[in-house]
N, C-alpha and C positions, 0 to 999 in steps of 0.2 A: 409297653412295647419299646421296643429300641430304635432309636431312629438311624437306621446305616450312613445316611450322613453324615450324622455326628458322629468323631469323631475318639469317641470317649470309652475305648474297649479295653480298659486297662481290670483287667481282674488276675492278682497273685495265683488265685487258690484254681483257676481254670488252667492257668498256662503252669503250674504244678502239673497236674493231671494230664494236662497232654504230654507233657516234656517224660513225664513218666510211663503215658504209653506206647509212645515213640521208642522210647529206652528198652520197654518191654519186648517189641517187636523186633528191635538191634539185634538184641541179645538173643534171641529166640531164632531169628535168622543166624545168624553168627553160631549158635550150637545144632542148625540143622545141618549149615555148611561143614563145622568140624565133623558129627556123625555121616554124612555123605561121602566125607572124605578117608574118616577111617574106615569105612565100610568099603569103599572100591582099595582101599590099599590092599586087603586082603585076599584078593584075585590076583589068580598067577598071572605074570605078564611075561610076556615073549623077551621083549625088550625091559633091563632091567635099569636103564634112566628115567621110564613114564612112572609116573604113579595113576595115572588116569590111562589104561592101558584098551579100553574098551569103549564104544560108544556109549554106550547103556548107563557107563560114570559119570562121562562127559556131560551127559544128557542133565543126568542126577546133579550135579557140581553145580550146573546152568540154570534148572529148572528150580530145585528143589527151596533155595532161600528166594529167588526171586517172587514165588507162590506166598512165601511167606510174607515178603513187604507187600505183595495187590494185595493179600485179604486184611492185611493191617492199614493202608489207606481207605483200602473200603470200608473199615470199620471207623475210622475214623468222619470219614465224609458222611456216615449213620449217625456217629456221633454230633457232625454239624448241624445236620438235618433236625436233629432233638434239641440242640443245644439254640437254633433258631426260632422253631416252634416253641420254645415255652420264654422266648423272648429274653434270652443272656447273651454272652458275649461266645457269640457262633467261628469270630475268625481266627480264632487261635485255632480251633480242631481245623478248619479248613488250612490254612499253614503246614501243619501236621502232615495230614493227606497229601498236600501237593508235596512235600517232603519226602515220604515217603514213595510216592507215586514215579519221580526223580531220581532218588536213590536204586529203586528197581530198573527202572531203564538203563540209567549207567552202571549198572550192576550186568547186566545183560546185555550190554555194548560190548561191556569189556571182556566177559566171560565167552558170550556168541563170539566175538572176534579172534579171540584164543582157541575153542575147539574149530574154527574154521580154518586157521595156517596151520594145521598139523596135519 
């Protein structure tokens, strides 16, 4: 068993894997934001400076990566959950999680604050 005191949670091959699932989730956000984004380009817009021309994009644009980072923190915080229970080194996937837990709020700060001045 690990004692969380100690201070001794240095594992390459864990902080590989997370660093890798983390990467996974970027990228997977990052190409739902591109398909979210080609897909509302394709709606006729009134006004031809928006590319976001509708709420329903807007929505899409807002919503659609930031679902993507909660279910990959949540996965992640599974992953801690496991990675404590059989007694290895749990704070990297917890890092992780809060990581990405962070990056969807400011992801969502900035994106909510964008469809709300228009």
């Amino acid at each position: 068993m690990v004692d969380d005191v100690e201070k001794r949670w240095h594992d390459p091959r864990m902080f590989r894997r997370a660093a890798i699932y983390v990467g996974s989730v970027l990228a997977t956000a990052a190409l739902v934001f591109l398909l979210v984004v080609l897909w509302s380009a394709q709606s006729e817009c009134a006004d031809a400076d928006t590319l976001l021309c509708d709420a329903t994009a807007e929505a899409a644009v807002v919503i659609g990566p930031s679902a993507v980072l909660l279910i990959g923190g949540i996965g992640a915080f599974v992953e801690t959950y496991v990675q404590w229970r059989r007694g290895r080194t749990w704070p990297i996937w917890q890092g992780a999680g809060w990581f990405l837990f962070v990056l969807m709020v400011v992801y969502l700060g900035i994106g909510g604050g964008a469809v709300a001045n228009r």
